[in-house]
Structure formats: C-alpha cells, structure tokens
BALOBA-1460 file (C-alpha; in Angstrom, 3 decimals):
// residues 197
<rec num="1" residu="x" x="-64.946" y="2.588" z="48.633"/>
<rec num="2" residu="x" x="-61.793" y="4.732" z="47.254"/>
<rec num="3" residu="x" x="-59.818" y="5.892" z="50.236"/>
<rec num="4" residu="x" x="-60.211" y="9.510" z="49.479"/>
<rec num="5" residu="x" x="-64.198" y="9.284" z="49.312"/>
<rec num="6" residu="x" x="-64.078" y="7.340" z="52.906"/>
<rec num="7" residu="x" x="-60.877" y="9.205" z="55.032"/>
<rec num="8" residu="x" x="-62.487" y="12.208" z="55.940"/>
<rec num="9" residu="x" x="-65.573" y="10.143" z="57.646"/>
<rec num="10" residu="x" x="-62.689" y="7.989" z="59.035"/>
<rec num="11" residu="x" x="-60.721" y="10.592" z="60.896"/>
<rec num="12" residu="x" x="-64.042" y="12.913" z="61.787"/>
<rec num="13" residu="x" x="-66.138" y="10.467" z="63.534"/>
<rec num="14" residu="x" x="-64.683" y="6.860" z="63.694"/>
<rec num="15" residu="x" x="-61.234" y="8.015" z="65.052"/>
<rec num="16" residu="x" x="-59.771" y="6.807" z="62.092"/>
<rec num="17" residu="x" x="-60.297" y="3.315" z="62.662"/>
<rec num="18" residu="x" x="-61.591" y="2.957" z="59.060"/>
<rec num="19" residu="x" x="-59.620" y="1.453" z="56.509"/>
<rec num="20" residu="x" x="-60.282" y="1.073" z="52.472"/>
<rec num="21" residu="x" x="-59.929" y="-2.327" z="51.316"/>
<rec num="22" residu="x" x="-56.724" y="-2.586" z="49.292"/>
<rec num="23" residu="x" x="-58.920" y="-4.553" z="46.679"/>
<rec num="24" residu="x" x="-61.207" y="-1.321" z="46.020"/>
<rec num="25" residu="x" x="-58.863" y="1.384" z="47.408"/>
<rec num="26" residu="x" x="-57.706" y="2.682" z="44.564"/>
<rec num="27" residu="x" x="-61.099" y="2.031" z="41.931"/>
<rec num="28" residu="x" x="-61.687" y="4.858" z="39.900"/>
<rec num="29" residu="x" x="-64.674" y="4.727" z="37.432"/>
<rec num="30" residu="x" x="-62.189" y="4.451" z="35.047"/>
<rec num="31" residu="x" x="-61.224" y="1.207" z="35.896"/>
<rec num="32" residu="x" x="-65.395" y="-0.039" z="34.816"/>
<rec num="33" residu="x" x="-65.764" y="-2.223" z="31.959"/>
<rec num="34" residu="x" x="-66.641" y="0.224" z="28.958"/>
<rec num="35" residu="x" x="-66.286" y="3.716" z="30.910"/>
<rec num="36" residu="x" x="-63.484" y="5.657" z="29.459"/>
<rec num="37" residu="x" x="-60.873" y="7.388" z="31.209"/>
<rec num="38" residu="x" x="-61.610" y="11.286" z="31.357"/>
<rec num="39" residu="x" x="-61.797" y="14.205" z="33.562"/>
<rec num="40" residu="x" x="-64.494" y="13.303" z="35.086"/>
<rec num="41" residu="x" x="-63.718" y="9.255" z="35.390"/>
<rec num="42" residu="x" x="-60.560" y="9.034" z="36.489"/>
<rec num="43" residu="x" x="-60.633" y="10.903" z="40.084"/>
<rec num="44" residu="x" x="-62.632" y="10.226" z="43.121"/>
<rec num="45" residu="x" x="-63.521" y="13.624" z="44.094"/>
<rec num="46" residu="x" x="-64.884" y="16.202" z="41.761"/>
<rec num="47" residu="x" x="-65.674" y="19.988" z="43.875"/>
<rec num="48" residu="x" x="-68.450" y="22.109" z="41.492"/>
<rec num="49" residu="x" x="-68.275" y="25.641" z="42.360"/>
<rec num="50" residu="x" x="-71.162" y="27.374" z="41.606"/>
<rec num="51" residu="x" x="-70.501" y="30.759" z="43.159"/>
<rec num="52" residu="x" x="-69.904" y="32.193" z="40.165"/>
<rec num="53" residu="x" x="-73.012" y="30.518" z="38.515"/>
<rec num="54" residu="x" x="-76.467" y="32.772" z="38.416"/>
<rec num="55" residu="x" x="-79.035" y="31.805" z="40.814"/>
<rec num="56" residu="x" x="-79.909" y="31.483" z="44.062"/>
<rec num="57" residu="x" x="-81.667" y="28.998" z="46.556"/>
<rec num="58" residu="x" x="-85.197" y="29.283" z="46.326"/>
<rec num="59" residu="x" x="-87.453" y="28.159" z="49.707"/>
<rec num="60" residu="x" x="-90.788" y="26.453" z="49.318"/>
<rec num="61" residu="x" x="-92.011" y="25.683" z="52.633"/>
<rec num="62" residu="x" x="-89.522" y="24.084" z="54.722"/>
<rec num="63" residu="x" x="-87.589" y="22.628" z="51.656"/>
<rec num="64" residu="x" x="-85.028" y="24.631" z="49.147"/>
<rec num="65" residu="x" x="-83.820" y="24.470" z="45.890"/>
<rec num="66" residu="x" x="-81.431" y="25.750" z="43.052"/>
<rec num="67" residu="x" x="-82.044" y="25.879" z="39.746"/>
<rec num="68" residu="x" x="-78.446" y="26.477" z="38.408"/>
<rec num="69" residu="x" x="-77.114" y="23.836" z="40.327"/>
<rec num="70" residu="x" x="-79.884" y="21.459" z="39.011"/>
<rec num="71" residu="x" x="-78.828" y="22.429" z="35.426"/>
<rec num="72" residu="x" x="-74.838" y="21.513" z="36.953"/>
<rec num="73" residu="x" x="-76.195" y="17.997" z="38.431"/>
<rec num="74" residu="x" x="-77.390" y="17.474" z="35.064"/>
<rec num="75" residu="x" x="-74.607" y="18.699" z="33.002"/>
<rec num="76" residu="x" x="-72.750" y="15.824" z="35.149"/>
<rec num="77" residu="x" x="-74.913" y="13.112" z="35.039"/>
<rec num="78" residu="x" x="-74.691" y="13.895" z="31.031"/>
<rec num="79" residu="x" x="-70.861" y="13.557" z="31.123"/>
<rec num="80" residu="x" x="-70.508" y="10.466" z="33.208"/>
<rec num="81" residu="x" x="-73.228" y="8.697" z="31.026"/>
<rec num="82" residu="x" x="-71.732" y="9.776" z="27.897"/>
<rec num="83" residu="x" x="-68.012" y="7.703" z="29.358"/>
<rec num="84" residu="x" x="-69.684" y="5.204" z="29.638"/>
<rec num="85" residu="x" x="-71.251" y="4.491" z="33.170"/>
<rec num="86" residu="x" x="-74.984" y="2.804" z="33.046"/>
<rec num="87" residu="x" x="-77.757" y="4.692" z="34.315"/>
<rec num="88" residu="x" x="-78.138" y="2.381" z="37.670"/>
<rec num="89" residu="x" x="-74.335" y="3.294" z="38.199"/>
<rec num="90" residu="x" x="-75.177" y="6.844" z="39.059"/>
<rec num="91" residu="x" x="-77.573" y="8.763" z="41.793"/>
<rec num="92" residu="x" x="-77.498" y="12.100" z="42.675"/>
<rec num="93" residu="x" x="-78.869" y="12.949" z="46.232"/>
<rec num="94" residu="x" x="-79.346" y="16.144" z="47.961"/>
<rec num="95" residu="x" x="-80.618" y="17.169" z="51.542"/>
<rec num="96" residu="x" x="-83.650" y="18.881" z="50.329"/>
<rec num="97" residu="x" x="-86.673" y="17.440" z="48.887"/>
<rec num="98" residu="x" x="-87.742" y="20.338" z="46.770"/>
<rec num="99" residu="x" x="-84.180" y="19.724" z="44.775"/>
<rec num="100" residu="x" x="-84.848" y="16.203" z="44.821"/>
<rec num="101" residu="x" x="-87.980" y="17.153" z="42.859"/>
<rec num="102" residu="x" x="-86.204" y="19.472" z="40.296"/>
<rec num="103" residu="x" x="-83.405" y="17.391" z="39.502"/>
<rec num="104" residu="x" x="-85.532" y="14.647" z="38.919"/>
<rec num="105" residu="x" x="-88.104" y="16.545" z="36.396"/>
<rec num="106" residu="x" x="-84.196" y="17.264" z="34.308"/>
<rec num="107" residu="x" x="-82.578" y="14.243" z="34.881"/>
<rec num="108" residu="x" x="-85.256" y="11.687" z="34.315"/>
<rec num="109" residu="x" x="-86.328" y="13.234" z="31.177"/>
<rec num="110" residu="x" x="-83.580" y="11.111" z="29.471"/>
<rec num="111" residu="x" x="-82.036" y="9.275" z="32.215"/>
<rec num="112" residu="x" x="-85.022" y="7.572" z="33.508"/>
<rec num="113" residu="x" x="-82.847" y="5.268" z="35.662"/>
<rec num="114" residu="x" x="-80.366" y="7.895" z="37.337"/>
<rec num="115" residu="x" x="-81.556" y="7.692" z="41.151"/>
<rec num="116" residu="x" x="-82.406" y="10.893" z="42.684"/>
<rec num="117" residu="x" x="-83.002" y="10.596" z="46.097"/>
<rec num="118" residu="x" x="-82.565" y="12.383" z="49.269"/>
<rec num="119" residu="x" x="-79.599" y="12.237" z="51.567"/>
<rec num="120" residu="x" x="-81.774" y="10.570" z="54.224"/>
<rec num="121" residu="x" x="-83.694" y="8.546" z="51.676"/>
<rec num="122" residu="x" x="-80.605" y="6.957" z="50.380"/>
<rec num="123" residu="x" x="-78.782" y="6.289" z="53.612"/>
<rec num="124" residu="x" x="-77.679" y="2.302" z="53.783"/>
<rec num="125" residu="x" x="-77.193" y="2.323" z="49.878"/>
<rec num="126" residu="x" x="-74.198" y="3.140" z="47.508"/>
<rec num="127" residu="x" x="-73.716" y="3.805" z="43.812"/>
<rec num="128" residu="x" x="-70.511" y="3.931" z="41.829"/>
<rec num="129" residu="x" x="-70.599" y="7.423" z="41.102"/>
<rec num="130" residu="x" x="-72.777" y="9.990" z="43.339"/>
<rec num="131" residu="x" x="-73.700" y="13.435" z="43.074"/>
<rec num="132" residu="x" x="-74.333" y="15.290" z="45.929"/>
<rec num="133" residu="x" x="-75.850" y="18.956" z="45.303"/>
<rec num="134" residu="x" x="-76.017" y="21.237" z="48.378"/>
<rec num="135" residu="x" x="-78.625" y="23.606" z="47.534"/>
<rec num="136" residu="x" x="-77.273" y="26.205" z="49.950"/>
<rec num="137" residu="x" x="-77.108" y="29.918" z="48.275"/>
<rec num="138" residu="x" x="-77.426" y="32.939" z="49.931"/>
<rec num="139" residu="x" x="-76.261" y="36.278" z="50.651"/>
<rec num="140" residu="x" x="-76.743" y="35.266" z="54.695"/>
<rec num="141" residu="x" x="-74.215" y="32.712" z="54.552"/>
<rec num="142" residu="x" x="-76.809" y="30.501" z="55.842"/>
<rec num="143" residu="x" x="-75.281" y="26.763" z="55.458"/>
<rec num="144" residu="x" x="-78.516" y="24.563" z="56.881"/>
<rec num="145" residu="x" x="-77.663" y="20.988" z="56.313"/>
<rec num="146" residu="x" x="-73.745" y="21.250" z="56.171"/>
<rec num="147" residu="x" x="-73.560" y="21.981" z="60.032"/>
<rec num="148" residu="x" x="-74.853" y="18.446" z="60.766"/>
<rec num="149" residu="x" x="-71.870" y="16.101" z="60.962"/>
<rec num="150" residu="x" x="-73.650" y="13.220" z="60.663"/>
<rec num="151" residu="x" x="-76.226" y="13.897" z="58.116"/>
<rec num="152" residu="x" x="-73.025" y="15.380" z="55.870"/>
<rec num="153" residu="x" x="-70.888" y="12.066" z="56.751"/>
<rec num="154" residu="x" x="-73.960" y="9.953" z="55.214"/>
<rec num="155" residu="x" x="-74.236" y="11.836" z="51.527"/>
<rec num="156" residu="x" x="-70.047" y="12.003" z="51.513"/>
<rec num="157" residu="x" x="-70.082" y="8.314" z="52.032"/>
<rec num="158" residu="x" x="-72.526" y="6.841" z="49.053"/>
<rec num="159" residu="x" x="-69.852" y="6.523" z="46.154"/>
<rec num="160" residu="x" x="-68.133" y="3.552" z="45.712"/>
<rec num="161" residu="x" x="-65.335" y="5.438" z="43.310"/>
<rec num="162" residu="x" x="-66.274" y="8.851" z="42.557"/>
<rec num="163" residu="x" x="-68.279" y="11.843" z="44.176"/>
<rec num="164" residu="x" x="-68.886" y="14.859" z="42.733"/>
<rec num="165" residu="x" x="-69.824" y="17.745" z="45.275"/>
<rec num="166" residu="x" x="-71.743" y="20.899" z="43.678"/>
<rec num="167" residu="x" x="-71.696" y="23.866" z="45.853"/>
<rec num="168" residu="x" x="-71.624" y="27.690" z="46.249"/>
<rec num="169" residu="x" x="-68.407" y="27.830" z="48.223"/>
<rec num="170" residu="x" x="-68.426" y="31.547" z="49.011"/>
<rec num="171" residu="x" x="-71.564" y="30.263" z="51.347"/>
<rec num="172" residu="x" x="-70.110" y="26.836" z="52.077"/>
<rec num="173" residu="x" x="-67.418" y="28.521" z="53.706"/>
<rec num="174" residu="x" x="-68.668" y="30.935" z="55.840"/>
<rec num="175" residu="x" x="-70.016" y="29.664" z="58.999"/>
<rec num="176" residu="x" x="-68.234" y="26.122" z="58.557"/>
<rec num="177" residu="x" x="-68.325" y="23.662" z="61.701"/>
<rec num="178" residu="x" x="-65.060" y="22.449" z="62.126"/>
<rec num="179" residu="x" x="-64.854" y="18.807" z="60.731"/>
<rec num="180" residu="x" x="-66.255" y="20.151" z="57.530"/>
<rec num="181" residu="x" x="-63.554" y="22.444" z="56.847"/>
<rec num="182" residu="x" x="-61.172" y="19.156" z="57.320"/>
<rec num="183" residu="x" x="-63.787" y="17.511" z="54.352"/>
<rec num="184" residu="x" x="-62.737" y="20.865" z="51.663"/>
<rec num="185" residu="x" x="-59.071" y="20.487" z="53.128"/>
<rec num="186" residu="x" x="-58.929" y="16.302" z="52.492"/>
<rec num="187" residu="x" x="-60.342" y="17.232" z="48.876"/>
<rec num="188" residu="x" x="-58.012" y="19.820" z="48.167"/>
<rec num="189" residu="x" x="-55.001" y="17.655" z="49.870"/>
<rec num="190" residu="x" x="-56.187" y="14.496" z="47.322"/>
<rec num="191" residu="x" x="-55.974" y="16.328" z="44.190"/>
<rec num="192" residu="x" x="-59.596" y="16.574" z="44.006"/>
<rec num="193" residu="x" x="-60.206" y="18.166" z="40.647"/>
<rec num="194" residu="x" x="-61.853" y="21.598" z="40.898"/>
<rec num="195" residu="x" x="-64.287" y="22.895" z="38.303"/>
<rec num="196" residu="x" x="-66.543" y="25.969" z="37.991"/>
<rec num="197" residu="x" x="-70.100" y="26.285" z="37.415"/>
C-alpha cells in the first residue's frame, strides 16, 4: 500500500506502528504495465469536492444516496479506465447501500467488472485504485458514517496505490471527530491533488 493511502490509519489507531513496505511504498498506478501517467494516475490521493456540485443526499429508508456524486464516481471510473487500468483493477465502495445500488446501475452499464461494493462488504479485500463516495449532503451538517473511526479507517485503507475520496466538504467538515480532520490534513500535507465536482 502507498504510504500516503496507509499513514493516517497508522498514526490514528495503530500508534503508528505501521510501516509501508519500501517495495510498494512509493507505487503509483502509473507505475502498471499499460496505464499511462496522468492526473489522475500518478498520485495516491485524489479529494472530489462536490460542494459546489447540484444535488443533495436523498434517504430511502435507513440508506442514502447522491446522484451527483454517482455521476462523479463515474466520471472517475471513466478516466482511470480510459489510462489504462483493467476493470478488476478498480472498485468503488461507499457506506450506504442505496449508493451502492446507483453507482452500480451507471457504472456497470459499461464497466461490467468495476466492483461496487459497500464499505463493510468489501472489508478484508483491496484493489489498485478505489473510490470511496461519501454520500453525505445536507444543509444539517449531518456527517453519519464519517464519525465512526473504524468503519472510515476500513474504506481509507482498500487501495493498493491510489484513492480517490468524493465528498461535499462544506458538510464533511462541520461536525468532524478529531482523527478525521488529521485524514483531510495528511491529504492536504501529501500533495493530494484537489479537484471540483
């Protein structure tokens, strides 16, 4: 796993007694047979912002979901294929099933072999590149998922050499618990490349 993908797990809840392998510390997608170097490829952390993106979370039953950030996830799957990555090197997860289900009616449409799973469903497994897409939306500030440590350290530790984050980070900032304000600080702190939705 690249260092920057595992350090913030490391220092928040091992007491930083992980360490990267110096044989994969430093793999970027990049360095794949056939995947060309671009924005996208050749860093480890990739933050979405979606704030300024129309749409908000929508809640059926106990599950949520967000149809611009689905159209995002998609958008990304579309680049990283398109570099060069296979299909089986690339999942996208997401704490809620009800995303789970829309991403997977866009994605699978032409990328029958992108994984789309959620967090908990993919625990134990890993992927070259992962997309993680937080759902979370709202004028409340209301940030579900993201307060549970444990649950977050899980989806932010499924890519091998790249993770791409896609979040409204007015709301993803708001009512933060502590260690995941050190997770935006580490990406910001390793160059993590910043687009907007």
């Amino acid at each position: 796993m690249h260092v920057d993908i595992m350090s913030w797990s490391s220092a928040a809840l091992y007491n930083n007694q992980l360490i990267a392998h110096e044989s994969v510390s430093q793999y970027l997608l990049k360095d794949l047979p056939y995947v060309s170097n671009n924005e996208y490829t050749g860093v480890p952390l990739l933050l979405v912002d979606t704030s300024s993106c129309p749409g908000f979370e929508e809640s059926i039953t106990a599950s949520r979901s967000n149809e611009g950030e689905a159209s995002m996830v998609l958008a990304l799957v579309q680049k990283m294929i398109s570099a060069g990555l296979s299909q089986q090197q690339v999942a996208v997860i997401s704490p809620y099933s009800q995303q789970v289900k829309l991403v997977r009616s866009l994605v699978q449409v032409d990328y029958p072999e992108v994984e789309v799973q959620t967090v908990d469903g993919f625990q134990g497994r890993k992927k070259e590149a992962v997309i993680l897409t937080l759902v979370r939306s709202n004028t409340k500030g209301e940030i579900g998922f993201l307060a549970e440590d444990r649950r977050l350290n899980v989806a932010a530790t499924r890519a091998r050499r790249h993770l791409s984050g896609v979040r409204h980070t007015d709301v993803a900032t708001a009512q933060l618990p502590q260690d995941l304000h050190l997770v935006y600080a580490h990406q910001r702190e390793s160059g993590a490349r910043r687009a907007h939705g």
